[in-house]
C-alpha positions in Angstrom: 0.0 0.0 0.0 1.1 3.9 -0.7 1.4 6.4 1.9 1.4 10.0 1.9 3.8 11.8 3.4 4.1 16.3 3.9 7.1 17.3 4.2 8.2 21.2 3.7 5.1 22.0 3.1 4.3 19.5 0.1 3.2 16.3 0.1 5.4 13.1 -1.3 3.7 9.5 -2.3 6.0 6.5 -0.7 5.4 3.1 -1.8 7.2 -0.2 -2.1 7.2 -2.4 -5.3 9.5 -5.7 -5.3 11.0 -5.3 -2.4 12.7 -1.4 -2.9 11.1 1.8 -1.9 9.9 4.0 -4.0 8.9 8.0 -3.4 7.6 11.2 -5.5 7.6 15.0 -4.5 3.5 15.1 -6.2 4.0 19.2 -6.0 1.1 20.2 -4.7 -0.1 21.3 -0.8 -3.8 20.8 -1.2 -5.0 17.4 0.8 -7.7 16.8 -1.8 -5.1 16.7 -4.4 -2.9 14.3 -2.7 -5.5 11.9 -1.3 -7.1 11.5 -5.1 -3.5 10.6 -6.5 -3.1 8.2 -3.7 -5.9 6.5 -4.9 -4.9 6.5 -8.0 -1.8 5.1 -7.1 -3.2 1.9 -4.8 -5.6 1.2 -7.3 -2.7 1.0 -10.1 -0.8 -1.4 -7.8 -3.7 -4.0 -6.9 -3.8 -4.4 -11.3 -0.2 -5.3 -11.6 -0.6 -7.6 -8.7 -3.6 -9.0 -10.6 -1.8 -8.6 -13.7 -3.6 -6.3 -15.5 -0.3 -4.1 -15.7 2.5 -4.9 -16.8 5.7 -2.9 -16.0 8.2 -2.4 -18.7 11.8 -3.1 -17.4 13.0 0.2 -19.4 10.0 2.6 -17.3 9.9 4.6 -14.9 7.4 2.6 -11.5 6.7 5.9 -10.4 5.7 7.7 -13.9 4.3 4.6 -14.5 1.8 4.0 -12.3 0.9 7.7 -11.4 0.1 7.4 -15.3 -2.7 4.7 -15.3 0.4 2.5 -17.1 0.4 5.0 -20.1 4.0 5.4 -20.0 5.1 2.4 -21.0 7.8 3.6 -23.7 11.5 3.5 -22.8 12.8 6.9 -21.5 13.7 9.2 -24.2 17.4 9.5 -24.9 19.1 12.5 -23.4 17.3 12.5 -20.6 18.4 11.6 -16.6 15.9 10.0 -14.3 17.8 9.1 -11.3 20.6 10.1 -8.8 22.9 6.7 -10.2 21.9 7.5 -13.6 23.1 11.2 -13.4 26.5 10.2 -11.9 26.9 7.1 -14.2 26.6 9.1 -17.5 28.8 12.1 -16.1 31.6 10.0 -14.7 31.3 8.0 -18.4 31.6 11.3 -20.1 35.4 12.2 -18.3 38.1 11.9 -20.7 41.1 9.6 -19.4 43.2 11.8 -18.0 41.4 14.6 -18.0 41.3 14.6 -14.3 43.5 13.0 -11.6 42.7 9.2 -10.1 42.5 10.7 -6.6 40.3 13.3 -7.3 38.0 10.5 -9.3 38.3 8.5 -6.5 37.6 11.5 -3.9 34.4 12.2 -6.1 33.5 8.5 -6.1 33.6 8.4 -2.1 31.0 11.7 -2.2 28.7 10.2 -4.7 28.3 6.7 -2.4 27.5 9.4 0.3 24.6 11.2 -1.9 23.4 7.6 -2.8 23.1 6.8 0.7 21.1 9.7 2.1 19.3 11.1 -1.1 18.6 7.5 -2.3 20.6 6.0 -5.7 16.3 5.9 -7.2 15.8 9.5 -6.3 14.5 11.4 -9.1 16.9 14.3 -10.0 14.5 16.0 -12.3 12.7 16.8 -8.9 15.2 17.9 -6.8 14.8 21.0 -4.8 16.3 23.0 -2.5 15.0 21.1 0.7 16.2 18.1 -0.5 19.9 19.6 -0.2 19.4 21.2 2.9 17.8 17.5 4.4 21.4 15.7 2.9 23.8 18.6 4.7 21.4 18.5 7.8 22.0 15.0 8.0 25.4 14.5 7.1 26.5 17.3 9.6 25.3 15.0 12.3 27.8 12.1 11.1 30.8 11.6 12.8 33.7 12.5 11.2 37.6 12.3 11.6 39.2 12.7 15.3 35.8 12.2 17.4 33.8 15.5 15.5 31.4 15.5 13.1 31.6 15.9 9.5 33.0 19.2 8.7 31.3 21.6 6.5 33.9 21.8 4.1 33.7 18.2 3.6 29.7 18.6 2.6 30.1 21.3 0.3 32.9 19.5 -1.2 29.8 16.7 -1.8 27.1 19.1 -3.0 29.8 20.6 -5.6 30.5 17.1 -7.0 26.7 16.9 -7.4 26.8 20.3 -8.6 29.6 19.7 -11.1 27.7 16.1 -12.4 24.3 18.1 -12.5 26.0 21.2 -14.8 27.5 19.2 -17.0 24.0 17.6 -17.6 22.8 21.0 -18.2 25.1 21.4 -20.5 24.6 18.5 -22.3 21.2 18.9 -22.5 20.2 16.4 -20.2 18.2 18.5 -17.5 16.4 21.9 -18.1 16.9 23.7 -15.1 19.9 25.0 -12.9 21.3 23.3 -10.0 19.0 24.8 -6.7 21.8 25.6 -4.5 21.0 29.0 -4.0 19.7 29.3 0.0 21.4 26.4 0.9 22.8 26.7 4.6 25.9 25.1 6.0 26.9 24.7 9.8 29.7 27.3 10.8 32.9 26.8 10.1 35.9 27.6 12.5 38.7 29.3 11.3 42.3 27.2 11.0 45.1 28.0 13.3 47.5 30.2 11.6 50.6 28.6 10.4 52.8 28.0 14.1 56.5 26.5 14.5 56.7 23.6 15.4 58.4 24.3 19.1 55.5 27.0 19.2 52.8 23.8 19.3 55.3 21.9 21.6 54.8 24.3 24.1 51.2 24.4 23.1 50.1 20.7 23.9 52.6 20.9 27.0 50.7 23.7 28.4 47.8 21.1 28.1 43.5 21.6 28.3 43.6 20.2 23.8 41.4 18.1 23.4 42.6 15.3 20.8 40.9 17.3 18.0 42.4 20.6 19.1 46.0 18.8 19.6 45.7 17.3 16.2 44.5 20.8 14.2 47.2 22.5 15.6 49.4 20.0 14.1 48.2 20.0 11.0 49.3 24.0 10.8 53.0 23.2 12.0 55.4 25.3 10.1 59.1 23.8 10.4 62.3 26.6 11.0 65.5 25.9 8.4 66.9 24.3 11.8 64.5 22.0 12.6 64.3 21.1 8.5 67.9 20.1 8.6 67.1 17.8 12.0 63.9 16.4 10.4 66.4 15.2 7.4 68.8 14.2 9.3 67.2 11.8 11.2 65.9 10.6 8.2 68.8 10.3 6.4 70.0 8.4 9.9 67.1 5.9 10.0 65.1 5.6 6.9 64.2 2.0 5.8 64.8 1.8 2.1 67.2 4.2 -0.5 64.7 6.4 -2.0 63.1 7.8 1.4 65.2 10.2 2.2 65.8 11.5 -1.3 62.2 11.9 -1.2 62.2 14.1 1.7 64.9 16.3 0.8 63.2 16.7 -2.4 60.0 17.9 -1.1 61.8 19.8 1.7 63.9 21.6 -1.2 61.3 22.1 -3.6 58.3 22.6 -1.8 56.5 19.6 -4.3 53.0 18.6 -4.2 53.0 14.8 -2.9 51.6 14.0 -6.4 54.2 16.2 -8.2 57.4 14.2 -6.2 55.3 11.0 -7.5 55.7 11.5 -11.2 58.8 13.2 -11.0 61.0 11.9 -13.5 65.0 11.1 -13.6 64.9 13.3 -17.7 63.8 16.1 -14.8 67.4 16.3 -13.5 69.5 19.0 -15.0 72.5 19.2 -12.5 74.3 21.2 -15.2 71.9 24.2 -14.7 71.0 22.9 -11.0 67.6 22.7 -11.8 64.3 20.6 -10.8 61.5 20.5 -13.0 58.2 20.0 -11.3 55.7 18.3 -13.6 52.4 20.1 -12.1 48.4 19.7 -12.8 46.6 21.7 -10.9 48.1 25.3 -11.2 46.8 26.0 -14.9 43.2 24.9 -15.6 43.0 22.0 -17.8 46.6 22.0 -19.0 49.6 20.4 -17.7 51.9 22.9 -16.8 55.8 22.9 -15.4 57.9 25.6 -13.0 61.6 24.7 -12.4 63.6 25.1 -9.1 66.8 25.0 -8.1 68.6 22.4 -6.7 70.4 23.2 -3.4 73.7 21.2 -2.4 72.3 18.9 -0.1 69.4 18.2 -2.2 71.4 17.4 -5.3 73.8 15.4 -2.8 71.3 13.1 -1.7 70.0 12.9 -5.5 73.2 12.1 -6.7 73.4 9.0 -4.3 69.8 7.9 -5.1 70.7 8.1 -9.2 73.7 5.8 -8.6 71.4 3.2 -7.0 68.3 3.5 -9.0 66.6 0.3 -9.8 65.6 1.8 -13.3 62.7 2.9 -15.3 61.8 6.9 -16.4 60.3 7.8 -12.7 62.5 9.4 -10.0 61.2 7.5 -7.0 60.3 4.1 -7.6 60.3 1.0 -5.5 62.7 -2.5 -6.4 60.7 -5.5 -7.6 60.4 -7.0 -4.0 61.1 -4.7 -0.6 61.8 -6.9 2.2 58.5 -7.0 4.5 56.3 -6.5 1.8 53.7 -8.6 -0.1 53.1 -6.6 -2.7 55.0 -8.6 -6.0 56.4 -6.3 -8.9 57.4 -7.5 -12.5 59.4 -4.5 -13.0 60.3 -1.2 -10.2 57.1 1.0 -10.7 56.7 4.6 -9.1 55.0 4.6 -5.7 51.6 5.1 -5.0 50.2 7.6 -2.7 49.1 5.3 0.2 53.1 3.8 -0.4 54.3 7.5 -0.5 52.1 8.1 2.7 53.0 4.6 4.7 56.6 5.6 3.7 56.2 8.9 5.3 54.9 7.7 8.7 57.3 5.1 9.2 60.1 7.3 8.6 59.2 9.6 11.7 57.6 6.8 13.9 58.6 6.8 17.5 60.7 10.6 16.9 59.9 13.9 17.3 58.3 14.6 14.1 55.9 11.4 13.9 53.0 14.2 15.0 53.7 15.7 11.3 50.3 14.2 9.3 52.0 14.0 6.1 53.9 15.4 3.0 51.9 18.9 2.8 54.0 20.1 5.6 57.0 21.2 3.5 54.6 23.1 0.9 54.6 25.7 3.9 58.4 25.1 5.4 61.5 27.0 5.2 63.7 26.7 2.5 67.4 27.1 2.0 68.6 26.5 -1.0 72.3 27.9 -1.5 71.2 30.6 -3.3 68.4 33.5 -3.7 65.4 31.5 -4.5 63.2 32.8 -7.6 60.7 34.9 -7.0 58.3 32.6 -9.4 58.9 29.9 -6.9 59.8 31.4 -3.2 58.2 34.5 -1.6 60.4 35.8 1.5 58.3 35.5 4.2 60.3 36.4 7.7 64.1 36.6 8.9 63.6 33.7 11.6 66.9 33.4 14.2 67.9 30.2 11.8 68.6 32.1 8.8 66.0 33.3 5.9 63.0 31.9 5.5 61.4 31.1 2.6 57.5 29.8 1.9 55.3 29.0 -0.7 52.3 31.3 -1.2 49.2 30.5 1.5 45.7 32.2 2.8 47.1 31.6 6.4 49.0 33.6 8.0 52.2 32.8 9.6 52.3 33.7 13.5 55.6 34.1 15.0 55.5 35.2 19.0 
């Protein structure tokens, strides 16, 4: 049997059919209105229990049977019915290569949250402005990462894949009418700490009353000095596991390198006749891939140097043997790492030291840098005369905070 169901207002028509629910928005506040469709509805569902409907596999249930089983044609081409259709058909329509795995994969883990709370049947045609404001209410009462909920960030990051999947619908003719975001209300944000050094958020958690979440935020804003850079490598250099790890820190300690950009580095983007680096980037020019160079400072071309002489071959820079010991992974030839390796690398390294708090590679994109020699002003913006020597950092909306 159907139900009826008011909800902002309007009333909605719920009903199951083989075992999965089904629901419509039927647009309309009048009781009267509602009440008759319902009818209509339950009436429609006792005949294809009798079998005097018969439901096409291609049609919609709800159009359907709200039709007296008039629709019975297949949908017409160019046309979206459904939340899984919509993100089926746009994630088909991405040209390889055209965007990176991770952010594929990031969009992938939004969409199975949108199937989830919207419903992988619900009709996108009828989506409305309430329905977005249900998902975020929702979501924002998920737990998230470190004991909070889900940050608001993370949910508009989820409505802008929908967003981005509905537009490129709209453009290809596939809906009629814009994406209803505008109204839509998110929970307040709090603003990041500003960038801190890292004996600054020593002193910080010794002081105590952080919670967990607090401890780890602050952390996540740590800003190394030129002195504690050269201990951080050093104690690499000192205790790192396998040949290419500390190369890999130096380089993006050096360089300042996206974790992706140190990933497809390539030995061709030596040149240690013009002591040069060139960084293989994606994201900093829309739709094209782009390069900057940088220069190579002694101890990064040092440690470089070594690493070359020990390479296990093949075009990438950093790339793991065909067995590491400890490891079940199997590889027919030495392949570049892969960001969880690149991460797992990166942990281990600093277990059990001073610096295992660090959360990952992104720390060096906002670290002191010392390379020899002035750094470029396309690449290095001074920032502050710290007691260590000059500073130098790459570009950020926070702000640095020295007391």
């Amino acid at each position: 049997m159907a139900s009826l169901e008011k909800r902002n207002g309007r009333f909605r028509i719920i009903f199951r059919l083989g075992g999965a629910k089904f629901s419509r928005t039927l647009r309309t506040v009048v009781l009267k209105e509602a009440e008759a469709t319902l009818a209509r509805l339950d009436d429609n569902l006792r005949r294809l229990e009798l079998g005097l409907l018969t439901l096409p596999d291609e049609a919609d249930p709800v159009v359907f049977l709200l039709s007296d089983g008039r629709v019975a044609e297949a949908p017409r081409v160019g046309v979206v019915r459904t939340l899984r259709d919509l993100f089926n058909r746009y994630l088909e329509s991405i040209p390889h290569g055209a965007l990176e795995q991770a952010t594929i994969s990031g969009m992938k883990i939004h969409i199975s949250h949108l199937y989830r709370v919207l419903g992988e049947r619900f009709c996108v045609q009828e989506l409305e402005l309430p329905d977005l404001q249900r998902y975020v209410e929702q979501r924002s009462k998920e737990p998230g990462l470190r004991g909070t909920t889900i940050r608001p960030a993370t949910l508009k990051k989820e409505i802008v894949t929908l967003r981005t999947a509905w537009n490129w619908a709209l453009h290809a003719k596939l809906l009629k009418r814009p994406f209803p975001v505008r109204g839509l209300r998110y929970p307040k944000t709090s603003e990041s700490p500003p960038f801190q050094t890292f004996g600054e958020i020593e002193q910080r958690v010794a002081r105590g009353a952080l919670s967990p979440e607090q401890e780890a935020e602050l952390w996540d804003s740590a800003f190394l000095t030129t002195k504690e850079l050269s201990e951080l490598l050093g104690h690499v250099q000192a205790t790192a596991r396998h040949p290419f790890v500390y190369p890999m820190f130096a380089f993006a300690a050096h360089t300042g390198a996206r974790r992706s950009e140190i990933l497809r580095a390539r030995l061709d983007d030596l040149d240690f006749i013009s002591r040069t680096i060139m960084i293989r980037e994606r994201k900093r020019v829309r739709g094209r891939h782009s390069s900057r160079r940088v220069p190579i400072s002694p101890q990064l071309e040092e440690a470089l140097a070594a690493w070359r002489t020990r390479h296990p071959g093949g075009p990438f820079l950093f790339v793991q043997a065909d067995r590491l010991p400890r490891s079940r992974k199997v590889r027919n030839n030495p392949e570049p790492l892969t960001i969880n390796e690149a991460h797992n690398h990166f942990k281990q390294a600093l277990a059990g030291s001073r610096w295992e708090k660090l959360r990952g590679w992104h720390v060096f994109r906002g670290t002191p840098q010392r390379c020899g020699e002035p750094a470029p002003h396309d690449v290095f913006r001074p920032s502050h005369e710290a007691e260590s020597g000059s500073v130098y950092r790459f570009g950020s909306n926070r702000k640095l905070s020295f007391r």
